[in-house]
N, C-alpha and C positions, 0 to 999 in steps of 0.2 A: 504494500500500500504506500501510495507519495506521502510525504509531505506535504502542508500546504503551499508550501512555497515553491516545492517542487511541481507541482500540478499545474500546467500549462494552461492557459487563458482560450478556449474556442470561441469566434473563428480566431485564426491564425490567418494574419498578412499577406497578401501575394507579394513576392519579390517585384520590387519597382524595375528594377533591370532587365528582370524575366514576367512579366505580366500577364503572357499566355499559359505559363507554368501553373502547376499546384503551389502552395504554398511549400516552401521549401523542407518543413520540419516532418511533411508528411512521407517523404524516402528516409526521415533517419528513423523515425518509427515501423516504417515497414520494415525495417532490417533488426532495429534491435527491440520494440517494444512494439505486434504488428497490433495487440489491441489494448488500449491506453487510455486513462482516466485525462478527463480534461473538464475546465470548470467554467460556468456560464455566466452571464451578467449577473444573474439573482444569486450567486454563487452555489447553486445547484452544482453536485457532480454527475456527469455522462460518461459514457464508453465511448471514443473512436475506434473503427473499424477503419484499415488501412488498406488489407491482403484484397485483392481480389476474388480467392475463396470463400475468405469470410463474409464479406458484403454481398457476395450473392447465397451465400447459406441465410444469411442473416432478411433479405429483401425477400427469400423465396419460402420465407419459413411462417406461416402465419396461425400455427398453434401455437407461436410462441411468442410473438411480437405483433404488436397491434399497431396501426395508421392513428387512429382516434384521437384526438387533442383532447378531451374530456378525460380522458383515463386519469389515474395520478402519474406523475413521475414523466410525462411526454413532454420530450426537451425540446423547448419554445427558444429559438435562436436570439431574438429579441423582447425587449418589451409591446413595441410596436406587433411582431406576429401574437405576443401571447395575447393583446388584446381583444384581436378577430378571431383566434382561431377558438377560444375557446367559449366565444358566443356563436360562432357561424352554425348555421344547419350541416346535419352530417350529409356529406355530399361524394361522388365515386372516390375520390383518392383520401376520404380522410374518414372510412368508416370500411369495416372489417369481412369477409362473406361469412355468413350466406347475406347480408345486406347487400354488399358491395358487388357479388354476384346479378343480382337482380338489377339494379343500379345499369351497370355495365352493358349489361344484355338488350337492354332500352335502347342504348344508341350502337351499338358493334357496329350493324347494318351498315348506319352514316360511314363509319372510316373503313368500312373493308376495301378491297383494293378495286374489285371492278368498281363500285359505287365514288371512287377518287378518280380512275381515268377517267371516268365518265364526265367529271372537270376540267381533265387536262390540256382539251383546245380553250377553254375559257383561260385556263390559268395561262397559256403559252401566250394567247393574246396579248393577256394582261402585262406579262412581264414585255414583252416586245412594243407596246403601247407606252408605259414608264422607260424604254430605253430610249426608245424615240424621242419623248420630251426630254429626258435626261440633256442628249445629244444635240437637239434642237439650242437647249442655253450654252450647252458649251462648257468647256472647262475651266476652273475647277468647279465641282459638282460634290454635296454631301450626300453618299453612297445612301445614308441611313435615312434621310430625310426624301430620295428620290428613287429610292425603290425598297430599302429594306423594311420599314415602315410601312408605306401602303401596301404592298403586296400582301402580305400573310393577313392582313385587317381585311383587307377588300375581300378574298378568298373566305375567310373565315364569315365574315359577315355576308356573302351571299348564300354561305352552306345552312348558316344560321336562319337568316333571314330578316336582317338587319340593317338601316337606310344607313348606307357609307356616308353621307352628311354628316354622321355623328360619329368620323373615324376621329376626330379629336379630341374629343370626352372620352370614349374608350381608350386613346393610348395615353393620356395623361392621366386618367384614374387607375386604370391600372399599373402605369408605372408608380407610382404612388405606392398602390397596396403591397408590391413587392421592393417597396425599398426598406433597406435593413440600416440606414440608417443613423449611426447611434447616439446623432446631436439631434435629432431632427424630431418633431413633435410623436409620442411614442401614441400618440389616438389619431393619425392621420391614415395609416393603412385601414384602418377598421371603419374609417368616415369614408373611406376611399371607396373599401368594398360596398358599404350600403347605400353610394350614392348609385353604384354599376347596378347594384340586385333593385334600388328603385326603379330605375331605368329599363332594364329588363322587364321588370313587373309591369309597367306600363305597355311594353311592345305584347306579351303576354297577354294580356287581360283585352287588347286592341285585337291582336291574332285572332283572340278566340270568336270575335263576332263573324269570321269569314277565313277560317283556317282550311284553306285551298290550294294553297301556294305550296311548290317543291322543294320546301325546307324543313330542315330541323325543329325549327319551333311549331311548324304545322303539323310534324309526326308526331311529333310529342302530346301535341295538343287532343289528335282526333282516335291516334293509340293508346295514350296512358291516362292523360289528364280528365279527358272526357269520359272515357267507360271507372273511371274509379281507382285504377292502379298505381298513380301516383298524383299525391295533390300540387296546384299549382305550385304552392312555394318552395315542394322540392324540385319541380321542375325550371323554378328558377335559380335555384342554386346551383343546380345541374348545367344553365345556360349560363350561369354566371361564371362557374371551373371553363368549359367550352373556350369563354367570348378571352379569358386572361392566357390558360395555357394557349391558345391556337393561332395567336400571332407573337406573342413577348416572345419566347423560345425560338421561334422563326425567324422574329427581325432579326435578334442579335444573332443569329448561326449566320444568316447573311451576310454581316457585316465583318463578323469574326472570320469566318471561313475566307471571307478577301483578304481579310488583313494580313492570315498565316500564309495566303500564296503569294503574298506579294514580299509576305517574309522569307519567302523560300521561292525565290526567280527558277529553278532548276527545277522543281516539281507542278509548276506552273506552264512550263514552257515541254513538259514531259507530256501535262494533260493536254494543251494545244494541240502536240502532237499524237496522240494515241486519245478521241474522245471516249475512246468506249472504257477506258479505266472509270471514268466519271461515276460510278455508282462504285467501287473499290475506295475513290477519293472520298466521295460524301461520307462514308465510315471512319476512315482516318480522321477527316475533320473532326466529328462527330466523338470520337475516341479521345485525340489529342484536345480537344478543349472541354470537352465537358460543361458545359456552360452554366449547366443548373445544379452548380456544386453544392448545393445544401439541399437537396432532394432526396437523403437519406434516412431520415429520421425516424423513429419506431422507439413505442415504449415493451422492456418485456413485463410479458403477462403473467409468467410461471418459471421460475429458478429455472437457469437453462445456458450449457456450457456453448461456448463459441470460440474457436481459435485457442481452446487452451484456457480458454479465461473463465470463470464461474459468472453468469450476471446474475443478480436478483430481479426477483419479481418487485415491478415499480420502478425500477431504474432504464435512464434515458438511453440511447442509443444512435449514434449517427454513422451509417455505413456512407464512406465517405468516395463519391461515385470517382471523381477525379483522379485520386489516390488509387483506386483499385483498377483504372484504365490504365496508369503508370507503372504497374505493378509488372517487375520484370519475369515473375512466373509465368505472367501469362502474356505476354507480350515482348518477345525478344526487342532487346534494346527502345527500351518506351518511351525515351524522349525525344526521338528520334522522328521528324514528321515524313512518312514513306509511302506515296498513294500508291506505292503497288504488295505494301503487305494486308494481309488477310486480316483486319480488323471486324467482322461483322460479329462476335462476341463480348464487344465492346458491352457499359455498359450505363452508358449517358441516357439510354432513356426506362432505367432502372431495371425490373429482373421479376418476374412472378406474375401474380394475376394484379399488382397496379402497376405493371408497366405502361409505356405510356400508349393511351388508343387513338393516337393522334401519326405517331410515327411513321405509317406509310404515306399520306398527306408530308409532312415535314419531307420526307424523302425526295417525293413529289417536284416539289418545290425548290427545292436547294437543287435538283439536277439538273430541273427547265432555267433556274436562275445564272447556272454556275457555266453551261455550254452557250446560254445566248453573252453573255458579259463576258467570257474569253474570248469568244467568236467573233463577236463586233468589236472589242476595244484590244488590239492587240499590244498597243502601247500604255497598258493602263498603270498607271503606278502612283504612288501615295502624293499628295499635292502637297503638302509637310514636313515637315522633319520627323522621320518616326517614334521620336521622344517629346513631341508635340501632341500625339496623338491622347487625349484624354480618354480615361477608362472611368464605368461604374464600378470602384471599388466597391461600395456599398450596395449592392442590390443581390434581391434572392440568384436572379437570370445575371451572370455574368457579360458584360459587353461592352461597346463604344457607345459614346454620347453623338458623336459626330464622327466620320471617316471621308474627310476632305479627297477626291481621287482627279486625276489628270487624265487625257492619254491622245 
């Protein structure tokens, strides 16, 4: 057992040097200490999970470890999250099966994969429509503000069914509710979320006069909501998880995934030539950034060993996705960005039944975005100085605030 003094402060910093990296202390722990006590603003103590084995025993293990923020002992990163999360309605990714089974099942359909190509000339438009204005202004151009932004909003909100007029509200409320913050008012994320779920409730309760339309909220509405099986308000919580996860994780892969090719001219210029690696690269990317490095979290349920280690029941747990993407058992030489090794075991969009049900969508998208933007700009490169480039250190979604690009 540490010391108090001993006992390491979570999160831990990303190297300002290394910005696309995990936080540095997380390879000395995978080596010498791979699951390790670490202590949280409320001075609570949790378990990190470093191994890659671990985090996916730990993610895939659900008699032992529970989602649920109500539970005791679920390690709330901030004060800011523990605000919302532990008034929010139990919604797919924060309540346990057989609930989260039923839950799940309600929308599959939406993200299975024929039901995504079946968007995929709307979605190819759309990115070819934003590169064209892009290109029409001219250079320099903010990548994030001129396609990485609208696109996964506009996509998301036609799946949904939702008037893109109001793509501005949604990406500033949600960025809001995923900032972590820890000067920053700790009752904004939770004002954040209930201005999105009034909002919702209002498109909602408007759907339901003439829910005819080929969207998500119309299935919802004339499948669940209507005959009994789930009441509006979980189905606005339901669209609420939807409308946050199903662009914020999209923008910034967009802008992130630029920024690592342009960090890396020779793998860039390898996909140029060979397009058909493009679905090889989109996992590497996916792998090597990890974006939504605090998406591991689980409280256990019942005394229960992991990696050697004993946890208790009631005690916090964060399998730490990042860390376990860099983990050299499972990924020969892992800091190492190589679009032609075999990354699709990665495990950035988590491991079990709440993995993410967004992910072939995300795919989707990042392949159509990633071959039309090397295809058209073949001189494209950072319009800045790379140590200009500002980062969200603080947020749940890792990424850039801005990504100024040339070409």
């Amino acid at each position: 057992m540490h010391t108090k003094s001993e006992v390491p402060n979570f999160p831990m910093a990303r190297s300002v040097s290394a910005p696309l990296d995990p936080p540095p202390e997380y390879a000395k722990y995978r080596h010498e200490k791979p699951v390790v006590q670490a202590r949280l603003w409320n001075g609570k103590l949790i378990w990190l999970l470093t191994r890659y084995d671990d985090v996916r025993a730990m993610l895939g293990d659900n008699e032992n470890f529970s989602t649920m923020p109500t539970r005791p002992g679920y390690p709330m990163i901030t004060p800011g999250r523990q605000e919302f999360l532990t008034k929010e309605r139990g919604t797919l990714n924060r309540v346990d099966p057989p609930e989260h089974t039923r839950l799940r099942r309600m929308i599959t359909r939406e993200f299975m994969l024929k039901r995504i190509m079946e968007k995929k000339p709307f979605i190819e438009e759309l990115i070819t429509r934003l590169l064209d204005e892009m290109a029409a202004k001219g250079p320099p151009a903010d990548l994030v503000q001129a396609l990485a932004l609208p696109l996964p909003t506009i996509v998301i909100s036609n799946m949904l069914g939702l008037p893109y007029e109001d793509h501005d509200f949604i990406q500033e409320r949600t960025s809001a509710k995923l900032s972590l913050d820890p000067d920053g008012d700790p009752l904004e994320p939770a004002r954040a979320q209930q201005d999105l779920i009034r909002y919702l409730e209002r498109l909602f309760r408007k759907k339901q006069e003439n829910p005819v339309d080929d969207d998500i909220f119309s299935h919802l509405i004339v499948e669940q909501v209507n005959p009994g099986h789930l009441t509006l308000e979980d189905a606005v919580s339901l669209a609420e998880l939807l409308v946050v996860a199903g662009h914020e994780t999209t923008a910034n892969m967009i802008a992130m995934g630029t920024l690592l090719l342009l960090k890396h001219p020779d793998q860039m210029q390898k996909l140029r030539e060979n397009p058909d690696l493009m679905p090889n690269a989109i996992e590497e990317m996916l792998r090597y950034l990890a974006i939504a490095h605090f998406n591991g979290n689980r409280v256990a349920i019942r005394d229960v060993e992991i990696g050697g280690q004993l946890i208790r029941a009631g005690e916090g747990v964060f399998g730490l996705l990042s860390s376990a993407n860099r983990d050299e058992n499972a990924f020969e030489d892992p800091d190492r960005f190589d679009i032609t090794r075999n990354s699709g075991h990665h495990v950035t969009f988590g491991y079990g039944v709440h993995q993410c049900i967004g992910q072939t969508l995300a795919r989707v998208e990042l392949d159509i975005v990633f071959r039309q933007l090397l295809a058209r700009f073949p001189n494209l490169a950072l319009a800045i100085p790379e140590h200009e480039v500002e980062y969200k250190w603080h947020a749940f979604v890792f990424g850039v605030r801005q990504l100024p690009i040339k070409w």
